[in-house]
C-alpha positions, -999 to 999 in steps of 0.1 A, spaced: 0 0 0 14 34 -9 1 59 19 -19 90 -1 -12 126 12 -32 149 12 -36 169 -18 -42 209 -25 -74 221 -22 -82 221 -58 -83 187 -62 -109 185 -29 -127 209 -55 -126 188 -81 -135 160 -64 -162 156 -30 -154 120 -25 -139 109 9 -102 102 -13 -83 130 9 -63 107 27 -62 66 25 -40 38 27 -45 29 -8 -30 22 -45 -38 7 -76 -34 -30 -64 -41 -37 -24 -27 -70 -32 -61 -86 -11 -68 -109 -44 -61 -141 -35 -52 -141 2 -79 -146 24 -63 -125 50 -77 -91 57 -52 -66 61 -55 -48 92 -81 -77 109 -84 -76 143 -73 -43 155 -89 -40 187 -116 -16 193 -113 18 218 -141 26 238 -166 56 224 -166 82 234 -204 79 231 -215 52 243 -238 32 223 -269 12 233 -279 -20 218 -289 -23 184 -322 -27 192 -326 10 178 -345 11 147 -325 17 114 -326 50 101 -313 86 114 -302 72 151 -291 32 151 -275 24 182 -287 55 192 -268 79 175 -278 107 153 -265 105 115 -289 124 100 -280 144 75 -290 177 55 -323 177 31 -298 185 2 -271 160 8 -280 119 -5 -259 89 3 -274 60 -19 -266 23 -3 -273 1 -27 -261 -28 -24 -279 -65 -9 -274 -73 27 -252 -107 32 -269 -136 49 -240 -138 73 -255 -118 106 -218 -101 119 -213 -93 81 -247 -77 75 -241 -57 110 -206 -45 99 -220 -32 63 -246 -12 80 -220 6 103 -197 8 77 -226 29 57 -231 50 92 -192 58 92 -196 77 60 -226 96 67 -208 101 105 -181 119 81 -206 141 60 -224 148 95 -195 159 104 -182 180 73 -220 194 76 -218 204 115 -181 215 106 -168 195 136 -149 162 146 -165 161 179 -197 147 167 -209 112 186 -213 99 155 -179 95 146 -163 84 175 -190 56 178 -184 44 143 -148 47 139 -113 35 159 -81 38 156 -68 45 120 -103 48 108 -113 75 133 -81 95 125 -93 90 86 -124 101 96 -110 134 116 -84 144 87 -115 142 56 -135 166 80 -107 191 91 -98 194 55 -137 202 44 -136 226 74 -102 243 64 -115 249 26 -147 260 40 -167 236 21 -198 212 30 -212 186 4 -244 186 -11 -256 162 -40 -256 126 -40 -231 98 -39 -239 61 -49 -222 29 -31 -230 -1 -51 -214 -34 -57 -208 -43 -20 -190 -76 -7 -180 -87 27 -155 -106 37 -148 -114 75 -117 -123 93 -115 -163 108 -112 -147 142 -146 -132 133 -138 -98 150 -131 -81 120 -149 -77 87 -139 -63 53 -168 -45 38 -159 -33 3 -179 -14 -23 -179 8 -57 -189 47 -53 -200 72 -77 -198 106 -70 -209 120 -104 -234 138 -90 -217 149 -58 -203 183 -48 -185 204 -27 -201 237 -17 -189 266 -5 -205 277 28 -201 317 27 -212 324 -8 -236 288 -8 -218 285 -48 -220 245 -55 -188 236 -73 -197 216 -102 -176 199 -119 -176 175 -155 -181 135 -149 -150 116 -153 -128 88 -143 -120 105 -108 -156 105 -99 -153 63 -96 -135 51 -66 -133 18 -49 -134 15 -10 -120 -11 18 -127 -6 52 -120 -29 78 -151 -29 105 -138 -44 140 -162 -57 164 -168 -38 198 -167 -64 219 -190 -45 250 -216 -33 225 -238 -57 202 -243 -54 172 -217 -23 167 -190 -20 149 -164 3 139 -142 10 110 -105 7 123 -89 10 85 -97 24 53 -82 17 19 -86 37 -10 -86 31 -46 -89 61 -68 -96 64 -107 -113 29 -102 -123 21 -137 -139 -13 -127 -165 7 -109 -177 28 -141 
């Protein structure tokens, strides 16, 4: 993995995906090794603490608020696993990136939701994305696809690798002073392809958290 810096503002311009910062490249060398890389990195504790998932899905599972504005979409579409720890992780993983775009939208990395949907390497993902978005004094508005989901979990079964397509085509960033939505032509850099690892808390059921995230940019299989 080649470790992505982060790039000038421009290219946040150019592009509202979550690509700032990732562990990523174009081959994670995952194909064929039925190891998940970063598996079983234990969980810290949140610093909101979560109830059971016996909260309904929708703006607060496990409690938590992830709601976010009237003029900012994140499409899921993708088929649950059968697997139950699988299912659970790919519905956090989903409430990790709108715990992000909460966050860009509330212009803070204090929100509960991201510290009860992220850990170690992923909350510090999480915290850089948000800080950059705050810095450029942007939010995001539009809406961004994740499609063609798989799972794959770790033999301990602590950990989880959810990974998915997204298209941000029709996804933006937007100035907050002036409100200007920065528009920009489709193209190859609106397709990306995402890994994160989602590690079991092991005092909360049901929740998990994304302790890694890997990032593959100009993903042309997801077009």
């Amino acid at each position: 993995m080649k470790r992505r810096t982060l790039p000038v503002a421009a290219a946040l311009v150019a592009s509202a995906a979550l690509l700032l910062t990732a562990c990523g490249g174009e081959d994670d060398g995952s194909k064929g090794n039925d190891k998940i890389a970063g598996a079983d990195q234990g969980s810290a504790t949140p610093s909101a603490s979560a109830s059971a998932s016996g909260a309904p899905a929708g703006d607060k599972p496990d409690g938590v608020d992830v709601s976010l504005p009237k003029d900012l979409t994140m499409v899921f579409d993708w088929d649950k696993p059968k697997d139950k720890n699988e299912a659970a992780a790919m519905d956090d993983a989903a409430n990790f990136l709108r715990a992000i775009y909460r966050g860009i939208d509330k212009q803070t990395t204090k929100d509960a939701a991201l510290t009860t949907y992220a850990t170690g390497d992923g909350l510090h993902y999480g915290e850089v994305q948000i800080n950059a978005w705050i810095k450029g004094g942007w939010t995001a508005t539009g809406t961004e696809r994740h499609y063609e989901a798989t799972t794959r979990s770790a033999s301990s079964g602590s950990s989880v690798e959810v990974a998915f397509c997204v298209d941000s085509t029709k996804f933006y960033g937007k100035e907050i002073k002036t409100g200007k939505v920065l528009k920009t032509e489709p193209s190859i850099k609106d397709f990306d392809y995402f890994k994160i690892i989602m590690t079991k808390f092991p005092t909360a059921e049901g929740l998990w958290q994304a302790s890694k995230v890997y990032v593959q940019t100009k993903a042309a299989k997801c077009q």
